[in-house]
C-alpha positions as CSV (number, residue, x, y, z in Angstrom):
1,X,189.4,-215.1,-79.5
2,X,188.3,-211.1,-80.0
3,X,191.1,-210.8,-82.0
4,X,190.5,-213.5,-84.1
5,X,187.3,-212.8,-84.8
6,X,188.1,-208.8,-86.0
7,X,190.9,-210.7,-88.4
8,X,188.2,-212.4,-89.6
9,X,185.8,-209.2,-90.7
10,X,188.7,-207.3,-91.9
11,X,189.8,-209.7,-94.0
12,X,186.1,-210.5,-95.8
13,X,185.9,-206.7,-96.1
14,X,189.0,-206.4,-97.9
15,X,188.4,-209.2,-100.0
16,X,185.3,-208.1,-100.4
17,X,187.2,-204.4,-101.2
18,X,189.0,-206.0,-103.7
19,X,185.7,-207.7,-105.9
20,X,184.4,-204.3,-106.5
21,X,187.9,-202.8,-107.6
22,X,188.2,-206.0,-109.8
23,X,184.3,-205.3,-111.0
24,X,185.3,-201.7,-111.8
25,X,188.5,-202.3,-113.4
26,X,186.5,-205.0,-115.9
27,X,183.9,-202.3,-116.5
28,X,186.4,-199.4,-117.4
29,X,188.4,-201.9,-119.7
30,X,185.4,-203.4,-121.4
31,X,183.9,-199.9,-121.6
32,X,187.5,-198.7,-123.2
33,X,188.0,-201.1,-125.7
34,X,184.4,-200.7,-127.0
35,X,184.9,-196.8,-127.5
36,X,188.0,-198.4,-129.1
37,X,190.3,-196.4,-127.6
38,X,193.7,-197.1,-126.2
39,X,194.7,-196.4,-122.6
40,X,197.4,-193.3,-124.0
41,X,194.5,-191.4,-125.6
42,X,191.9,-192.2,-122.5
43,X,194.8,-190.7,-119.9
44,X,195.1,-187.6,-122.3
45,X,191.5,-187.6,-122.6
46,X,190.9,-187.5,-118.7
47,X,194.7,-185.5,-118.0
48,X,195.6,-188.6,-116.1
49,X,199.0,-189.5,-115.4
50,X,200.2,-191.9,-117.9
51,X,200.3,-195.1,-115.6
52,X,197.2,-194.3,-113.6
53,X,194.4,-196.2,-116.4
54,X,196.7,-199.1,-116.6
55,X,196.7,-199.3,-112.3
56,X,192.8,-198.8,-112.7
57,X,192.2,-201.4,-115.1
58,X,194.4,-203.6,-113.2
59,X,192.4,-202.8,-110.1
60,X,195.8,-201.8,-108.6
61,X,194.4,-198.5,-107.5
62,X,191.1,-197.3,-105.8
63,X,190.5,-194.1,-108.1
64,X,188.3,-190.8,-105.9
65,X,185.0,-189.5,-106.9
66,X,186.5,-186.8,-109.3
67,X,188.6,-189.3,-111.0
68,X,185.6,-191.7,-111.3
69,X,183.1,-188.5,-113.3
70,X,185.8,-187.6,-115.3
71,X,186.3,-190.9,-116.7
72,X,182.6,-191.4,-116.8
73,X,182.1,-188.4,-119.0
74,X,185.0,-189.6,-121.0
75,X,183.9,-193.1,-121.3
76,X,180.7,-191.9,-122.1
77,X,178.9,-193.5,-119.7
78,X,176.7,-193.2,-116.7
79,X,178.6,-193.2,-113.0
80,X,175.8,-195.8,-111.8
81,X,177.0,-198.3,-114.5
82,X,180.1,-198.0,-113.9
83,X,179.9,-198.4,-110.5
84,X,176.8,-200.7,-109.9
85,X,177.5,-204.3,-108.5
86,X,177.2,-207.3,-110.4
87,X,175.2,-210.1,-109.3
């Protein structure tokens, strides 16, 4: 029963995980394509490696702090938009 019960939470915490990356990814795409810019110049832009905005906007990757302001001053846009929930 115990054990059941912690599948339980840590499944609805990584789902729950998973919302916000797919939130962020939506927000970082949306935000990219209305700079209209392509991924190429935004991992240039940021000194990414190549792959790494394609993993973020696929949600495929859960991207640190320093990552996060450097794409938020390359976005040009605020961290808490980026990362504020939706309702």
């Amino acid at each position: 029963m115990f054990f059941s019960q912690q599948n339980s939470k840590l499944i609805a915490m990584e789902n729950n995980e998973q919302k916000l990356l797919n939130q962020l990814a939506t927000k970082i795409k949306k935000r990219r394509n209305e700079l209209n810019i392509s991924q190429e110049k935004l991992t240039h832009k940021c000194n990414f490696d190549r792959t790494y905005i394609s993993l973020l906007e696929r949600a495929k990757r859960n991207p640190s702090y320093l990552s996060l302001v450097k794409l938020c001053i390359d976005l040009e846009i605020e961290l808490i938009e980026l990362l504020q929930e939706e309702k």
